[in-house]
N, C-alpha and C positions, 0 to 999 in steps of 0.2 A: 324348405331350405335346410339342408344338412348341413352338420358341423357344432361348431360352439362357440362362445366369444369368451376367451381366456379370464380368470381372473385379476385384475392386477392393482398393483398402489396407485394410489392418485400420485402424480405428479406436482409438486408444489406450483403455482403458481406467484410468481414476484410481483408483491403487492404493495410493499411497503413502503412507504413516505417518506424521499430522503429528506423534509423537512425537521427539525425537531421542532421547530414555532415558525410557524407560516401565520403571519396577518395579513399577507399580500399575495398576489400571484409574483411566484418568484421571488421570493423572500422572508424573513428575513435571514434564519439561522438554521444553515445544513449540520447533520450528525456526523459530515466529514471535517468541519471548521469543530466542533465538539470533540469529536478525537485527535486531533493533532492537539488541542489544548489540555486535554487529558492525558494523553501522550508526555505533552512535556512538563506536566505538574510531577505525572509518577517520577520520569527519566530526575527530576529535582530533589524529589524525597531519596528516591535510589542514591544519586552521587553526594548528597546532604549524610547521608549513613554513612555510607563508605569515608569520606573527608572527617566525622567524627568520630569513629571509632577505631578506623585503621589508620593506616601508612601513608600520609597523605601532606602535597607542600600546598595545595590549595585549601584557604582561609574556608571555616565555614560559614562564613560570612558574607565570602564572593560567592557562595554556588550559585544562588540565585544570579548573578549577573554572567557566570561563564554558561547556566544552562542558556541564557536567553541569546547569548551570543552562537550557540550552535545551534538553536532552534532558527536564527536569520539566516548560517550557513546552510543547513539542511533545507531549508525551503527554497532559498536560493538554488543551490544545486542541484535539489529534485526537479525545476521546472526546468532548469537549462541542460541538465542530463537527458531529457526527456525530448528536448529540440533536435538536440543533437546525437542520441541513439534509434530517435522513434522517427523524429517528424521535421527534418534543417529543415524543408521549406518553410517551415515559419520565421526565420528568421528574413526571410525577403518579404514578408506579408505586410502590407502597410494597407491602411483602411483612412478613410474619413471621419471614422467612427472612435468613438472611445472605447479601447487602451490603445488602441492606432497600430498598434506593432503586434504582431503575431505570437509573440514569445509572450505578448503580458495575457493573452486570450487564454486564459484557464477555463475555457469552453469548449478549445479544439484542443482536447486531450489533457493528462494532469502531469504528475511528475512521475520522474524515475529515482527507485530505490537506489541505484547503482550511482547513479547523481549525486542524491541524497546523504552518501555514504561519502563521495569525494568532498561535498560539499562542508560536510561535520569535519572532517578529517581540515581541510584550508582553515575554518574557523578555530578548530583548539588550535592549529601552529601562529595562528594571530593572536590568539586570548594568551597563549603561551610567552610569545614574543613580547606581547605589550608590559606585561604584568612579571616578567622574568620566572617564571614556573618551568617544571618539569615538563617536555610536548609530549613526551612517550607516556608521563603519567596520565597527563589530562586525554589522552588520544582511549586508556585504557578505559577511563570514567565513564565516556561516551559511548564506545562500544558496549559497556556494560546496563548503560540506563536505556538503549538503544531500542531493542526488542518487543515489550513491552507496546512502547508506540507503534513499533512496526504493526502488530499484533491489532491495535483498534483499528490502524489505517485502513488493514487488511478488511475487518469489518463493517469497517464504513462502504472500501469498495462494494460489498456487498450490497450494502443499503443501498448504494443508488445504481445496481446494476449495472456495474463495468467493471473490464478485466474478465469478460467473460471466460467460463471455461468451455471445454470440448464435451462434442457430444456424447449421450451416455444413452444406455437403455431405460428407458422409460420406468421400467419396472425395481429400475436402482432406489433404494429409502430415502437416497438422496438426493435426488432428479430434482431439478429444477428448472422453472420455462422464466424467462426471463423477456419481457414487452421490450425492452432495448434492443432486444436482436434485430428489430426492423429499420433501427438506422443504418445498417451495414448489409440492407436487401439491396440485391440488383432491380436495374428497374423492370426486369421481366417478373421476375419473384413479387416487385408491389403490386403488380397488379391485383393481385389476391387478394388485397387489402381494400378496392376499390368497394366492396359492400360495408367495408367496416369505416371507411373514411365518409360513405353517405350517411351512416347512421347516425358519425361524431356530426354531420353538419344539422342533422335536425335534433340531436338531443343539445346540441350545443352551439344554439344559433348565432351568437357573436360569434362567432369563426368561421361562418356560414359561406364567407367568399375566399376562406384561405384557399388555397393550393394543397395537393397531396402530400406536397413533403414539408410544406408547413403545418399541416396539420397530425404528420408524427409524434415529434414530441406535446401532444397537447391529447392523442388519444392516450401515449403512455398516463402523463399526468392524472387521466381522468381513470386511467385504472388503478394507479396509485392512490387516489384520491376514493374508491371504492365504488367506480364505476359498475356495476356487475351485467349492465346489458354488454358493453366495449368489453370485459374482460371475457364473458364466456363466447363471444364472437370469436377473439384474440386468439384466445387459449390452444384452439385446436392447429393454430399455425405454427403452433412455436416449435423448436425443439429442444427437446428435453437436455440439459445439461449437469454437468459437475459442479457441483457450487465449489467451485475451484480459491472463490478469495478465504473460504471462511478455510481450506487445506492452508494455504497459506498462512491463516492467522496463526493457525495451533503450529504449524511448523517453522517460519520463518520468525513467529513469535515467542510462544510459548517455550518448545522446544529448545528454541536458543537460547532464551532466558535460564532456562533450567540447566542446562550446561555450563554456560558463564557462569550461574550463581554457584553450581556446586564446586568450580572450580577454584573460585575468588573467595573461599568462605575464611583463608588464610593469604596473606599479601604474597606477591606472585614479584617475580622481576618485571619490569615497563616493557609495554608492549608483549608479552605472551596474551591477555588477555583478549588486547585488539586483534592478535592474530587468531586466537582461538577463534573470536567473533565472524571472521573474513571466511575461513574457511569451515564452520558449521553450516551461518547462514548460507555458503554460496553452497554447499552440500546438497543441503535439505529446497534452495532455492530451486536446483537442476531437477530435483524429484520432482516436486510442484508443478512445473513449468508444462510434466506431461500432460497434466490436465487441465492446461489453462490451455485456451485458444489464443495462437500467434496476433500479432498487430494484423490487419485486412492489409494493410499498405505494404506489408513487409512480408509476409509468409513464411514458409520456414527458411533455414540460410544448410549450408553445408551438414551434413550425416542427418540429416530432417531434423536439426537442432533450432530451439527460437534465437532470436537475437539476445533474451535472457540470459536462455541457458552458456550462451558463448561470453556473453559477460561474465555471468558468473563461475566458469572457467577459467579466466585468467583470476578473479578474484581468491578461489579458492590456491591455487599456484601461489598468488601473494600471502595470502593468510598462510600456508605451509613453510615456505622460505621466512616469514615471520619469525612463527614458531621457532624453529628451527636454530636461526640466527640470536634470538633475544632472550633465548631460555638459557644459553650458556655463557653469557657476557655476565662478568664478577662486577655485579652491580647492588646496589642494594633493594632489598625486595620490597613492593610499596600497596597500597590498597586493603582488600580484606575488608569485609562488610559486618562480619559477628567481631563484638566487644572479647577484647584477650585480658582472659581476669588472671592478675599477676598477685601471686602469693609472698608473701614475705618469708625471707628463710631464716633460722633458727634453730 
């Protein structure tokens, strides 16, 4: 036989447990319930700074009860953003079953950032309202402690393989084969999997009379769980992808974080902040978005853009006219995170 077989990187294979403590099958506590909680401890120490050393009409006394109020708005709106950008038929879904309503099934799909974002935004103009505060202040606070969480969510995605991204060259450092890809096989494509589904029945004979596509998510598990006979079967099916969530953390998180912060390092007028935030994130969201793969349901929409990237389109327009508008209003300037050490004159 002439020729050669090229040299190349291994491919990473996605292996990892999105359990952080499993005592059960399925359950009890995922590393994506871990980082929303970490998420809004930081986003708390963040606006806790900000309220004590800058320019600020919120107590620091309340921070902790206004983060918790936009941690209810943000999850709220991440899940109903997410019905209604990704997936309305859930709102007609009704089951027998518990949560009975489609919208509360955090199994058929998770939330939308874009949601997440209206959903904080409704929350400070209610925490604003109730409590008589500044809404443009508290909207900036938000925006500011905002990122950070984005940033773990984004790597949570990762951990439990969704949010896939687009396929890449095998031989990229960063390739990754992700065992989720098969929930989203046609059923010509699973057939391929018909040797890998006899093997789950004999290495793992309680499941012995499931069905093929019940017994999907249960071979993922078992390679997660460090199956090595299912994963090296697996492995050679997969395709090789962009770890597209963890671009997302450094950019939609980091990134923006490091933006806000150097801009806020002195109090700013109300609302420049937030605006800053609308249109970095939506920026850096629209670059991201190329290497993430679209919803299967939804494909790409008009100029081969995702549904993302067209959100995040009108977003950054909003964040620009922001800017724009609230940086020249004779207001007084408020926020700022570093302590202003004032000297006595003499």
């Amino acid at each position: 036989m002439s020729g050669y077989l090229p040299i190349t990187l291994a491919t990473y294979l996605h292996d990892i447990d999105p359990y952080a403590i499993k005592l059960w099958d399925g359950g009890p506590i995922r590393w994506y319930g871990l980082s929303y909680l970490a998420g809004f401890f930081i986003a708390y120490l963040l606006i806790k700074r900000v309220v004590t050393v800058g320019v600020s009409t919120l107590d620091p006394k309340r921070a902790a009860d206004f983060v918790v109020a936009v941690c209810i708005g943000t999850v709220i709106g991440g899940r109903i953003g997410y019905v209604l950008f990704y997936k309305i038929e859930l709102l007609t879904d009704f089951t027998d079953d518990l949560p009975f309503w489609g919208v509360l099934m955090i199994n058929k799909g998770g939330m939308a950032s874009h949601g997440g974002i209206l959903g904080g935004i409704l929350a400070t103009w209610w925490y604003a309202h109730r409590h008589k505060l500044s809404w443009p202040h508290l909207l900036d606070l938000t925006a500011f402690s905002a990122p950070i969480g984005v940033c773990l969510g984004r790597i949570a995605n990762f951990i439990n393989g969704e949010l896939l991204g687009r396929p890449c060259n095998p031989n990229f450092p960063l390739a990754v084969k992700f065992p989720q890809e098969i929930f989203d096989w046609s059923h010509e494509d699973a057939v391929l999997l018909q040797p890998i589904v006899e093997r789950a029945r004999e290495l793992l004979p309680r499941y012995a009379e499931h069905g093929t596509y019940e017994l999907l998510p249960i071979i993922v598990d078992a390679v997660q769980s460090g199956n090595e006979q299912l994963a090296t079967m697996l492995e050679p099916l997969l395709t090789a992808r962009h770890p597209s969530q963890l671009y997302a953390a450094a950019l939609e998180g980091l990134v923006v974080f490091i933006v806000l912060a150097l801009s806020w390092i002195k109090p700013r007028r109300p609302l420049v902040i937030g605006g800053m935030f609308c249109a970095t994130y939506a920026v850096v969201r629209i670059f991201d978005e190329f290497f993430r793969e679209p919803d299967a349901h939804i494909g790409y929409e008009a100029l081969g853009l995702t549904r993302g990237q067209w959100l995040s389109v009108l977003l950054l327009i909003a964040g620009i006219v922001q800017i724009v508008i609230f940086s020249r209003r004779n207001v007084q300037s408020m926020g700022g995170w570093r302590r202003v050490v004032q000297h006595d004159g003499g």
